[in-house]
C-alpha positions in Angstrom: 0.0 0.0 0.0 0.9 3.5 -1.2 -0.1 7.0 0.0 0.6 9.9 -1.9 -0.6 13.2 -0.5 -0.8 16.7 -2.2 -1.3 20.0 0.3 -4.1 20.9 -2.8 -8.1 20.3 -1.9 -9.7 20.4 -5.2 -13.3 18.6 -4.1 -15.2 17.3 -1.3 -15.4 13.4 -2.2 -14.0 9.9 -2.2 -14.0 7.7 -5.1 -13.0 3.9 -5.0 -11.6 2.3 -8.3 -9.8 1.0 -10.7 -6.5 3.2 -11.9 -6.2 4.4 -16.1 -3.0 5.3 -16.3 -3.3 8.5 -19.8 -0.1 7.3 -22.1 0.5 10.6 -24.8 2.8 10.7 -27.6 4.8 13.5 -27.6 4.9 16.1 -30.7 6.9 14.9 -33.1 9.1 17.6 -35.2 9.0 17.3 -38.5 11.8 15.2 -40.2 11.4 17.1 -43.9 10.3 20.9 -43.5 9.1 23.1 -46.4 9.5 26.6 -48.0 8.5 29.2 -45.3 5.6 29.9 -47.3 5.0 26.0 -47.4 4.9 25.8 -43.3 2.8 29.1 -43.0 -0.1 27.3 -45.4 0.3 24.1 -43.1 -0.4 25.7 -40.1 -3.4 27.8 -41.7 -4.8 25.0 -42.9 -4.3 23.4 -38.8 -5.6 26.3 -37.9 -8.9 26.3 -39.9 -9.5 22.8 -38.7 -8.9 24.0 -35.0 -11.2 26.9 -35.0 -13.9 24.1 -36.6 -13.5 21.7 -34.0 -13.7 24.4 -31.4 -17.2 25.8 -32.9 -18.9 22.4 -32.7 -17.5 21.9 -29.2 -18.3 25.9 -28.2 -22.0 25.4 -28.7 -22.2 23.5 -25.0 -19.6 25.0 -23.2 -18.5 28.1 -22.1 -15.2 27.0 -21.5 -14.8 26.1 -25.1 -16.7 29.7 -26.2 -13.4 31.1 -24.4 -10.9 28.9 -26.4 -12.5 30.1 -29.7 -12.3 33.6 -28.7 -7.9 32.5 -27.9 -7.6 30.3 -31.3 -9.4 32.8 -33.2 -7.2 36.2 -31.6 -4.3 37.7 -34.2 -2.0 37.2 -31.5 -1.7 33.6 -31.4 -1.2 33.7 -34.8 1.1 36.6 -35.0 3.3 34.5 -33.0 3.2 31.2 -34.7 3.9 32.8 -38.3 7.3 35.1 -36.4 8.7 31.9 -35.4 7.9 30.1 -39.5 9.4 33.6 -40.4 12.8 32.4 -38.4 13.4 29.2 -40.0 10.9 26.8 -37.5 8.6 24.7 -38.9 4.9 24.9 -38.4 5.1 22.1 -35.6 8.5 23.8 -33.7 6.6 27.2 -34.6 3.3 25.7 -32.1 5.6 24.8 -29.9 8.0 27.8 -29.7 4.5 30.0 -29.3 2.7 27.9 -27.2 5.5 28.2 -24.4 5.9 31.9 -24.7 2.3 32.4 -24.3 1.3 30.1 -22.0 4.9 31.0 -19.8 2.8 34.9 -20.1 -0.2 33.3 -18.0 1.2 31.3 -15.6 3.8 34.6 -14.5 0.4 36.5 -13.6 -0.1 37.2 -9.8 -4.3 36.3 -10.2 -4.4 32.3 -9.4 -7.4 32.3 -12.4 -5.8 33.9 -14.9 -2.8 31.6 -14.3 -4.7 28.8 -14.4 -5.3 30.0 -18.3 -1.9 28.7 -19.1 -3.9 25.6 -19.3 -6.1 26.9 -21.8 -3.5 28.0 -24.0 -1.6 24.9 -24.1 -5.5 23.3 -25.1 -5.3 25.2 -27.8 -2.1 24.2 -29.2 -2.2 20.6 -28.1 -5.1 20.4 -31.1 -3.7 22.5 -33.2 -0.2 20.4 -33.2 -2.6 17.3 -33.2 -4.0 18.6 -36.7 -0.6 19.2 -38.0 -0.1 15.5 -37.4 -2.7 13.9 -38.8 -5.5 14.3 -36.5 -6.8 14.4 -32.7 -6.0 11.0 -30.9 -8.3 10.0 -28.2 -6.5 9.1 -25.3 -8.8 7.2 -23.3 -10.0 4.6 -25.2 -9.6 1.5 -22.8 -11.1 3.6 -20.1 -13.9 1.1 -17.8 -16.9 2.3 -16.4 -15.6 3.3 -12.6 -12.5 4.0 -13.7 -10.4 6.6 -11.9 -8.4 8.8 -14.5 -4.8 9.4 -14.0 -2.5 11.7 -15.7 -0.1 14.3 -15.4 -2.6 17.1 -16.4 -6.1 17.0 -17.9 -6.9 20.1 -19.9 -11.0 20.9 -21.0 -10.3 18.9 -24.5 -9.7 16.2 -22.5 -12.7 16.2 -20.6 -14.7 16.7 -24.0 -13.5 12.6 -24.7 -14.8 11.6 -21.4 -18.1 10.4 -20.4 -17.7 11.8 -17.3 -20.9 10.2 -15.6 -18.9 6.7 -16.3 -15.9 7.9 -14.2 -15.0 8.4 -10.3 -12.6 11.0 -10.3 -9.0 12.6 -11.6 -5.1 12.2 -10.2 -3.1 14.7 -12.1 0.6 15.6 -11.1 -0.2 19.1 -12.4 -3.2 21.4 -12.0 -5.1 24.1 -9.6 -8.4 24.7 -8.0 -9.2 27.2 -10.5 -8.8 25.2 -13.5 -11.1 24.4 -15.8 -10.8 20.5 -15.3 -11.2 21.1 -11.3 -14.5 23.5 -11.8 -16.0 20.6 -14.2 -15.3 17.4 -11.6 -16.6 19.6 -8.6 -19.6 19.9 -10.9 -20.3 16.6 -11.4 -19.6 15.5 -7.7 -16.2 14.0 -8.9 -13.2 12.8 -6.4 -9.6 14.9 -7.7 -6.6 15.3 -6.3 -4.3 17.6 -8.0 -0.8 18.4 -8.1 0.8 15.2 -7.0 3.7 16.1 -9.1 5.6 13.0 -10.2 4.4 11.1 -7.3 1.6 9.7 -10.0 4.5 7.8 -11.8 3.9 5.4 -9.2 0.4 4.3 -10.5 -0.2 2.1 -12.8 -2.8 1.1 -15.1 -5.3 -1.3 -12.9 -3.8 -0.5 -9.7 -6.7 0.3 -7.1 -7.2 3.3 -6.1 -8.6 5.2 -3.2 -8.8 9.0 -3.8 -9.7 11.2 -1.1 -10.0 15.0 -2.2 -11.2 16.1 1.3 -7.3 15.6 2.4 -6.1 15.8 -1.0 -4.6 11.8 -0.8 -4.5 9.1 -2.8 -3.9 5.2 -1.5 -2.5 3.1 -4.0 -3.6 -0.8 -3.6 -4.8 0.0 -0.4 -5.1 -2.9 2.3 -8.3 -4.5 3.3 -8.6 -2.2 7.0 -7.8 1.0 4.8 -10.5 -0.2 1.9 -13.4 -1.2 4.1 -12.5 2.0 6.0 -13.1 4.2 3.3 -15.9 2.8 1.8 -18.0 3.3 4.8 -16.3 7.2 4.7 -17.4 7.1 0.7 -21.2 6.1 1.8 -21.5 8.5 4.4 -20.6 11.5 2.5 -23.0 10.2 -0.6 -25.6 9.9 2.3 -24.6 13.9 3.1 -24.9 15.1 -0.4 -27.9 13.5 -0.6 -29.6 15.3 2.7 -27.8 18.5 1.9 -29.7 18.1 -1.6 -33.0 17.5 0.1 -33.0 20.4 2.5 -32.0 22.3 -0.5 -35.6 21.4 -2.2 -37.3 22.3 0.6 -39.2 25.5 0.0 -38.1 29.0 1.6 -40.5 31.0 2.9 -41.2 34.4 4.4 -43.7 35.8 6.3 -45.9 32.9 5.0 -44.9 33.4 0.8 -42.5 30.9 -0.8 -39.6 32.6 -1.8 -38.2 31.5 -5.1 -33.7 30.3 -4.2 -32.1 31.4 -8.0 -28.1 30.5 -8.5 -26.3 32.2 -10.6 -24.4 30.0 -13.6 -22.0 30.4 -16.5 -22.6 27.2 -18.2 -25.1 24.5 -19.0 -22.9 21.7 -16.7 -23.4 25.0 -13.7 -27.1 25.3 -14.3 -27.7 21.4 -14.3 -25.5 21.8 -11.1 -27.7 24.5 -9.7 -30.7 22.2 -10.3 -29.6 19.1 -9.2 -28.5 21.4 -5.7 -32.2 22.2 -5.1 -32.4 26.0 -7.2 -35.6 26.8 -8.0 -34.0 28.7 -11.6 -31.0 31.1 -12.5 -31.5 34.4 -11.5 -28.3 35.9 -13.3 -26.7 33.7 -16.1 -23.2 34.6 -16.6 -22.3 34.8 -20.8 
């Protein structure tokens, strides 16, 4: 047994399962480059695909509205053609930009808008992915209670996943305030973040014991440890659920029901809100 602990609470729940280890293939730089003008149409053409995929993925999801606002800004691609412009292909060019961008968010003092670094590294994960042939998915093998391990998870990621099929996320990198976080706590998800490269330790089909109320995670755990938790696992479901109820209770004063709205940015916030016990969204955040 293994216990790996991060100082970072990014929920309030326990999840119990079986460990998929995410296995990426780095970005491979290309081995024959063209003309300058050659590697600008190859990224324009990356681009065009990335903004398309972004749209269709936009239409339910704020967070994605945001990338296409980032893919679709002068600036990213003002960068990407300076570095073609230098003698980098359109791949080293991503790459090259990416890190100069993304280094730009995470030096900011506001935890949020660092947490955008994430974003932009999205961004150009797909658009290298589209220089390369295509978007892989990275989780196909992934088993119904499965607990997701990887050494970060950014919004394209969660896109793949069908999240209701899933107990939770270990990353070695992440905050609070990222996307990935906001989207688990939304779906009453177990993640511990920021284990750093403590997670190397996991492997595919270990079992797993997450605990984001102490930010740990037990690796194989012992029969003592697993019984333990799993009476910890059922109390807190028994919680949610009797916070849940109270919530649908109605509020009154002086004798009138009084309507309880939540305020939401997103359709997984509002189903959130609902599921929580709101009786509708008083301010919807666009």
């Amino acid at each position: 047994m293994e216990i790996l602990h991060t100082s970072v609470r990014a929920s309030d729940a326990i999840a119990v399962g079986r460990a998929f280890v995410v296995a990426r293939q780095a970005a491979t730089v290309d081995s024959e480059q063209g003309s300058v003008a050659q590697e600008r149409e190859r990224f324009e053409s990356a681009h065009r695909a990335t903004i398309s995929q972004i749209e269709l993925l936009a239409k339910g999801s704020d967070i994605f509205a945001a990338h296409l606002e980032i893919a679709a800004d002068e600036m990213l691609s003002d960068s990407v053609f300076e570095y073609i412009d230098s003698g980098k292909s359109a791949v080293e060019a991503c790459l090259s930009a990416c890190d100069d961008i993304a280094q730009m968010f995470a030096a900011m003092d506001d935890e949020y808008l660092s947490a955008r670094a994430d974003d932009i590294r999205d961004i150009f994960n797909r658009i290298v992915a589209n220089l390369s042939g295509g978007v892989v998915n990275p989780f196909e093998g992934v088993k119904q209670g499965d607990i997701i391990v990887a050494r970060e998870l950014l919004p394209s990621d969660m896109a793949m996943l069908e999240l209701d099929s899933i107990r939770g996320f270990v990353t070695a990198l992440g905050s609070t305030t990222s996307h990935t976080c906001i989207i688990a706590r939304n779906h009453s998800l177990a993640v511990v973040v920021g284990l750093g490269d403590a997670v190397e330790q996991i492997a595919t089909g270990d079992t797993l014991i997450v605990d984001s109320t102490e930010g740990r995670v037990v690796v194989n755990p012992d029969s003592e440890t697993m019984d333990s938790y799993l009476v910890r696992e059922l109390n807190l479901e028994a919680l949610r659920r009797e916070q849940q109820q109270v919530a649908m209770q109605s509020v009154e004063f002086n004798g009138e029901a009084v309507a309880v709205t939540a305020n939401a940015a997103s359709v997984e916030e509002v189903v959130a809100a609902i599921e929580a016990g709101a009786d509708g969204i008083g301010l919807f955040r666009s």
